[in-house]
C-alpha positions, -999 to +999 in steps of 0.1 A: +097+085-531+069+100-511+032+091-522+010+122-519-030+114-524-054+141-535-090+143-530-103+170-556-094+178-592-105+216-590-080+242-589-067+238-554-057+196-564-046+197-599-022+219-593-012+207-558-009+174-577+012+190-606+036+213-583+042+177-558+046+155-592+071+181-605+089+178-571+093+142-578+068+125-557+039+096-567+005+115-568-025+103-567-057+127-578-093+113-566-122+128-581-158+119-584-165+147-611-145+163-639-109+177-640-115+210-632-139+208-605-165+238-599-142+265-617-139+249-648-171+230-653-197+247-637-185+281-624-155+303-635-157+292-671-184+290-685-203+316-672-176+340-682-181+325-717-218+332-714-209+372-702-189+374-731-214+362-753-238+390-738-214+417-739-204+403-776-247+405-782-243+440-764-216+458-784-235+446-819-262+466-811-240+494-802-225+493-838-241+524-849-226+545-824-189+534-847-205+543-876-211+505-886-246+495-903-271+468-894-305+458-905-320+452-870-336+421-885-301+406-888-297+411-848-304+382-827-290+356-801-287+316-812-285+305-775-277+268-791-248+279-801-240+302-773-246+269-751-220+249-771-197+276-775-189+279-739-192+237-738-166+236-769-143+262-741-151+238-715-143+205-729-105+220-739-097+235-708-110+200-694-087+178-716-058+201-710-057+194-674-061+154-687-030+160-706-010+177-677-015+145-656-004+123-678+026+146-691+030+147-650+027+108-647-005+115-616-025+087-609-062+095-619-092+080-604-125+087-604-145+079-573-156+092-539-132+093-516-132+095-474-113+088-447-105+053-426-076+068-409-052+092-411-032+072-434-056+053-451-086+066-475-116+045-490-125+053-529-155+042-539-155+037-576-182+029-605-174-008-600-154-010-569-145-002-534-106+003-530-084+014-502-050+038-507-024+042-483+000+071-487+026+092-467+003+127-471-027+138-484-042+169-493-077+180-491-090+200-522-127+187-523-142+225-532-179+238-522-214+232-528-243+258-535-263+268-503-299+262-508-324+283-490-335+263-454-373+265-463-368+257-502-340+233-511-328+232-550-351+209-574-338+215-608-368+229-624-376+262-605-352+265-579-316+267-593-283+267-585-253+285-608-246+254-621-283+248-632-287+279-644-261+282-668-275+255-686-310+262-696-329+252-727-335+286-737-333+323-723-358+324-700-385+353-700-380+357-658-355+353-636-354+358-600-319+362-581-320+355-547-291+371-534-270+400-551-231+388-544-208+384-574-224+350-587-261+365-587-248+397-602-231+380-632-263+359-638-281+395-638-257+408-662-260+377-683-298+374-690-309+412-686-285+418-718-301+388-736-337+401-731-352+384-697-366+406-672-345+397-644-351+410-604-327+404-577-333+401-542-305+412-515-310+410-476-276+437-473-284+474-480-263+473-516-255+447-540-218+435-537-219+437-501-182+434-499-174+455-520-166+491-523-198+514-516-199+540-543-179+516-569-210+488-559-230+517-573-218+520-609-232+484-616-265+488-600-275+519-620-264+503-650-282+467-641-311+490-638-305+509-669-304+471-685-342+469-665-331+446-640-355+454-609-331+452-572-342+449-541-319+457-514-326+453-474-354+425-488-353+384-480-376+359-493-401+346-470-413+319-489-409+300-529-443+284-539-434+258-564-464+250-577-480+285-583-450+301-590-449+327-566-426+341-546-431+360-513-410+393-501-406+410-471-389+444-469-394+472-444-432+483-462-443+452-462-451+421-480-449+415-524-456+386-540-441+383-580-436+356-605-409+338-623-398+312-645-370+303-621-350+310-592-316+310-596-304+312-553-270+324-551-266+327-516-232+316-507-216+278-507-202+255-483-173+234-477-178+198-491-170+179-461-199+161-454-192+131-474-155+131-461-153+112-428-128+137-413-136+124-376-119+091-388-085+108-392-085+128-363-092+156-385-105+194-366-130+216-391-160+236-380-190+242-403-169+272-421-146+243-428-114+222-423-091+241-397-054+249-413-025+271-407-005+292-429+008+264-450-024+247-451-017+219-428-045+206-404-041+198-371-028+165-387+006+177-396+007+154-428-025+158-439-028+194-455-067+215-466-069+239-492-091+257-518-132+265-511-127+235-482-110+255-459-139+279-457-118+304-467-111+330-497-133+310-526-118+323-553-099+297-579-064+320-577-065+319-544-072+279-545-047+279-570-024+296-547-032+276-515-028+243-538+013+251-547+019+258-507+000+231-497+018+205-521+053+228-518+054+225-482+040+186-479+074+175-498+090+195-474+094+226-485+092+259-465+060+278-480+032+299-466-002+310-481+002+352-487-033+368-486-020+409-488-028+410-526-062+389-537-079+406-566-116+404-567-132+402-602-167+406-611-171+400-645-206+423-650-211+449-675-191+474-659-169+451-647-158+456-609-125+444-595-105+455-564-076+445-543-068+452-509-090+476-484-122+497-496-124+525-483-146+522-454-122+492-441-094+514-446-107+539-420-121+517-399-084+504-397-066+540-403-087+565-396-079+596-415-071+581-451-062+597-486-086+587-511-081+591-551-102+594-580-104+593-617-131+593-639-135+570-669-152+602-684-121+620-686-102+590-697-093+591-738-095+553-744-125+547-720-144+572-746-130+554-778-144+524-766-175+542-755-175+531-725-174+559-700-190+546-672-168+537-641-140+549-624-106+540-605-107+549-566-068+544-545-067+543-510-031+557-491-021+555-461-018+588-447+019+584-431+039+567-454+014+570-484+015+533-489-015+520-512-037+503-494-065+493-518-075+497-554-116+492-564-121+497-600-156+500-619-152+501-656-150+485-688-119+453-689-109+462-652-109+428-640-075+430-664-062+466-652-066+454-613-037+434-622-016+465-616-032+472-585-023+437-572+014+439-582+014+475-561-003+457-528+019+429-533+051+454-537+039+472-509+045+502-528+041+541-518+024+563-539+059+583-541+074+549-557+046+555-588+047+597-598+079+589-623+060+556-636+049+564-671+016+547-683+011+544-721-015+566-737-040+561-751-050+534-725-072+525-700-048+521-671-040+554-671-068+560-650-050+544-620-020+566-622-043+596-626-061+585-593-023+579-576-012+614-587-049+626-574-043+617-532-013+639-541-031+671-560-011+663-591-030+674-626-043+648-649-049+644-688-071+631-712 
């Protein structure tokens, strides 16, 4: 029996320790934190639990519009028990991966872990200092928030995501420094529960990354909620003590106010704590170095998840995870990128997979490029939720899909479709005889396939 040792229980390590348990092998899972790791404790989770209290606080006072009643007195937020409703979510997604390592038979402890060779790791626990020997070991230690360089996180002002998902009450101001997915969904968060909120992005749009016109749809609706943006703008400078915060942009200089900063920046590769260089191990400041089945250049230790530098999303750590464990008890498996949905879990929500459209001409030149509305779409309107809209991208030769970007109400759900067709490698030819159910909102993405080919659509 091989002995596999993790270091990390996020997504990439408790399921690289499950799939190498289930092939029979003695794992051992390190972790200084909680099962879960970032995802589950202090990202992916719970602030999808506070959005969905939002858009819960949201659709309540919409309830006229269905013909329901209510005394506006009887409309209001209990942020105490917003705060333990996503804690209560938390603690039994938490316990459930407790219960898949025993069920699994893993070795837990909880320490910090780092490197005395390349077959040899040190775990410092609460009351000890212990060494464990074993034949591989996989990497899985996650990220860390980026501070700004002139004004690193204190706890009180300055926050992290973390931080500021955990605040005594709804705050009256919030500042976002930087307008990426995680500083978007804190946007969409407190705007909806009253805060004035302003976010602060160096790039020309929010959701840099992201489609252009899509990227669009939220920002005139984060407006619409009063959130102030401020694209092509950097802060120059956070004064703690008066509160201020300095702006540059291309008229100049603004000073504003806050009750915090929430900097959403970016995050880095935990390695700092790891002692790599005493294993012989090769990473850059993007972030351990692996190939396709998430070796490093130490072919029995293996990287993967936000450590790697790479993709840092928790599929795709879940993902890397299986190969990495797969392939360390030695069997053949390689990381597939093609079909990696993006979710942004604002109000509209955004999701895409594969190329956006400028990408795809960059790489193919003359494209095909399909619409629909969520205007013209019947269950987008029963819902009362219009806004949004499905966009395709074909190849122009063979009229394989390339990408799929998606700005509507629930299509972080529908993009599911649009990752099975990436993954397929489907044509758009392969989808005209697919029927879609009606009323429903996925029929907006066949309407946009049957659009790059001049095909009619219905309501």
């Amino acid at each position: 029996m091989t002995t596999i040792a993790i270091i990390g229980g996020g997504p990439a390590g408790y399921v690289a320790a499950i799939t190498a348990a289930q092939q029979g092998q003695h794992v051992i899972l390190i972790d200084e934190g909680l099962l879960g790791g970032t995802c589950l404790n202090e990202g992916c989770i719970p602030t999808k639990s506070l959005l969905e209290s939002a858009e819960m606080y949201d659709t309540v006072k919409q309830a006229e519009e269905f013909g329901i009643s209510l005394s506006p007195g009887q409309i209001g937020i209990n942020w105490l028990q917003v705060q333990q409703r996503k804690s209560k979510i938390v603690q039994t997604l938490v316990q459930g991966i407790g219960y898949l390592m025993k069920k699994n038979k893993i070795q837990v402890i909880k320490g910090q872990a780092c490197f005395q060779s390349d077959s040899c790791l040190s775990v410092i626990t609460e009351d000890t200092e212990r060494a464990i020997e074993a034949d591989r070991f996989i990497i899985a230690a996650g990220s860390e928030p980026i501070p700004l360089p002139f004004a690193p996180f204190d706890g009180e002002w300055i926050l992290h995501s973390g931080q500021a998902m955990s605040l005594p009450a709804i705050p009256s101001s919030l500042l976002i420094v930087g307008g990426g997915v995680i500083g978007c969904e804190f946007a969409s968060i407190y705007s909806r529960m009253g805060a004035k909120v302003t976010i602060v992005e160096m790039a020309e749009q929010i959701l840099p990354g992201e489609d252009k016109d899509i990227a669009s749809f939220l920002h005139k609706e984060l407006e619409k909620e009063g959130v102030i943006i401020h694209t092509s703008t950097s802060v120059k400078d956070l004064d703690q003590e008066r509160r201020k915060i300095v702006l540059e942009h291309s008229n100049g200089i603004d000073e504003l106010t806050a009750d915090f900063v929430l900097v959403s920046i970016g995050r880095k590769p935990r390695v700092a704590e790891l002692a790599l260089q005493n294993a012989g191990i090769a990473y850059s400041q993007k972030g351990i170095i692996v190939n396709e089945q998430m070796q490093t250049n130490i072919p029995h230790i293996y990287a993967c998840g936000d450590v790697t530098g790479g993709i840092q999303l928790a599929h795709v750590a879940f993902h890397e995870g299986g190969v990495a464990a797969l392939h360390a008890c030695g069997q053949e498996a390689r990381v597939n990128y093609r079909s990696v949905p993006r979710c942004i879990y604002t109000s509209p929500e955004i999701a895409s997979v594969g190329l956006t459209e400028k990408q795809a001409r960059s790489d193919y030149g003359d494209i095909r490029v399909g619409e629909f509305s969520f205007a013209a779409n019947g269950k987008a309107l029963i819902l009362d939720q219009p806004i949004g809209k499905v966009k395709v991208i074909v190849e122009p030769q063979h009229h394989e899909i390339l990408g799929i970007s998606i700005a509507g109400s629930h299509a972080t759900e529908l993009i599911g479709q649009g990752a099975i067709m990436l993954h397929a490698e489907m044509t758009v030819d392969a989808m005209q005889d697919f029927i879609a159910a009606h009323p429903t909102l996925s029929e907006a993405i066949q309407e946009a396939l049957h659009s790059t080919v001049g095909h009619a659509v219905h309501a």
